[in-house]
N, C-alpha and C positions, 0 to 999 in steps of 0.2 A: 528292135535292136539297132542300134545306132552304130554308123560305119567309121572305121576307122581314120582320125584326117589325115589326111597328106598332107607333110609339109616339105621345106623345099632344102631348107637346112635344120641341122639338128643343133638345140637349146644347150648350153651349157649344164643344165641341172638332170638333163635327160639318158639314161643308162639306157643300153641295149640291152637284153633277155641274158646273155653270156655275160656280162658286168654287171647285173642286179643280182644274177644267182651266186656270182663270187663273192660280191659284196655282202649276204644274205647269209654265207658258210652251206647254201644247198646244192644241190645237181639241178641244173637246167630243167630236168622233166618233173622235180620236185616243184622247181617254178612254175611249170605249166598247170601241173593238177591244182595251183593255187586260183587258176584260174583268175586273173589280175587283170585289167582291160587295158589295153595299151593307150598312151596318149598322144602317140602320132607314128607314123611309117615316114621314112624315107627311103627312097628303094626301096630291093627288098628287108630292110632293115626295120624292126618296131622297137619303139623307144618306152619307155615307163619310167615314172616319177618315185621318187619313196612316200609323196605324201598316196598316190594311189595305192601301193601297198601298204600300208599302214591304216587306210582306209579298208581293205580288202581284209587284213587277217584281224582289224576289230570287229566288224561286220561275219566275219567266221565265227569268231570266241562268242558273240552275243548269242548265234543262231544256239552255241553247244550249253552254251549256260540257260536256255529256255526250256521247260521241262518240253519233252516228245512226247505228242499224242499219239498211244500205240494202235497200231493198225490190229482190228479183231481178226483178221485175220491170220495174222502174223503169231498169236498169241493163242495157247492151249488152255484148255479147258479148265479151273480148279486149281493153276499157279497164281500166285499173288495177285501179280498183276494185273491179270486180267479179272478178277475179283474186285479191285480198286478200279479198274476201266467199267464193270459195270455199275461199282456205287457211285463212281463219279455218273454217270450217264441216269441212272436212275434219279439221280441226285436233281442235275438239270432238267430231264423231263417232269418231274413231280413241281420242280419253280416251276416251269413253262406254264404247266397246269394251272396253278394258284394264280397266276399274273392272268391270263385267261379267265380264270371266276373271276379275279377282281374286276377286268374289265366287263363282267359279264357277256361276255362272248359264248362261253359253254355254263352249263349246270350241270352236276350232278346226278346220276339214271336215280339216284334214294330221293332227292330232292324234287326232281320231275315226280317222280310216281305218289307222294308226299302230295304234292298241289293237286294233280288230275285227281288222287283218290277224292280230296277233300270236296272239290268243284263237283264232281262225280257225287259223292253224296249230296250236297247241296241241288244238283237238278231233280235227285231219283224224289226227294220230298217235293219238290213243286211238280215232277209228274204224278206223285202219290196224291196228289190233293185235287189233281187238274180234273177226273170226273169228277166229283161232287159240284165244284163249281161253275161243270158245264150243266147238268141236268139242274141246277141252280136256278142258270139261267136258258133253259130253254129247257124245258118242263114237255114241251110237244114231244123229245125223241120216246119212239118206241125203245121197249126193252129190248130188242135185237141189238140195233142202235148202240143203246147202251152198253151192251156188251160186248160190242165191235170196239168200240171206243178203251173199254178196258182191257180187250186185251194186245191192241196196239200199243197201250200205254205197258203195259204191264212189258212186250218185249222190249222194247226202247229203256224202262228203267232195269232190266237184268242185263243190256248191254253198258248201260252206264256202272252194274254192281261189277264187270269184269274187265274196266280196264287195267287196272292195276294190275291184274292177272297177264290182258296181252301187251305191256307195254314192251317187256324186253322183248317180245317178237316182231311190236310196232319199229322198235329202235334198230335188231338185227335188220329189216325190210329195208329202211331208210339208210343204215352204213354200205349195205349192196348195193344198191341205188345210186349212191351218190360217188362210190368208190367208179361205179364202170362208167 
């Protein structure tokens, strides 16, 4: 906030608080809730200009002519208003979203589970195939062996048939996580 100047003599175009508020048709304290910044003190005397109020009450009329964003809390449940303060709000967080895919920043929880599922079947086939093509090529393993082999394979491909099952608990893990 910047301080009032002193000056030494008063300007010919300059009113005192008592002669801008006669000039004006108000009361003194009417003037003051205008809250107007003076443009200079002499003594104890402050001085103001008409372009500063005129400055001051367009600067009022612009703030009354901008719609008010109502405070949720101010506002009850199920009136208008605040029906229109949530569609607005709904409104701009669903852009935020879309501007977000587009920058691919977020995807999707349908879309994610969509790609893992697919990836997901694509490996359980190439573990579905990966014995034959070991006893293929090494013909030495015992059948213990062998069946050690399948059924490591065998758990490894029913955790890839159940991601898609725990992805929204992979995803709730990850929003705790990252929330604390």
């Amino acid at each position: 906030m910047s301080a009032i100047k002193t000056a030494s003599k008063v300007e010919p175009h300059w009113l005192n608080k008592s002669a801008m508020a006669d000039s004006l048709g108000i009361s003194v304290q009417a003037f003051d809730r205008w809250g107007v910044k003076p443009v200079a003190k002499v003594g104890r005397s402050v001085y103001f200009t008409v372009a500063d109020v005129l400055h001051n009450r367009i600067e009022n009329e612009a703030v009354k002519q901008q719609p008010k964003q109502p405070d949720p809390s101010e506002i009850s449940d199920g009136c208008l208003e605040y029906e229109r303060y949530r569609l607005t709000k709904a409104q701009a967080d669903g852009q935020e979203l879309k501007n977000e895919i587009a920058r691919q920043e977020v995807v999707p929880v349908e879309f994610a589970t969509f790609a893992l599922s697919k990836i997901a079947a694509e490996v359980s086939g190439v573990l579905d195939s990966l014995p034959l093509n070991i006893y293929r090529k090494h013909p030495e393993l015992t059948k213990i062996q062998q069946e050690n082999i399948k059924r490591e394979l065998s758990k490894a491909m029913n955790a890839m048939s159940r991601v898609s099952d725990s992805l929204d608990g992979v995803l709730d893990e990850y929003i705790q996580q990252s929330v604390e």
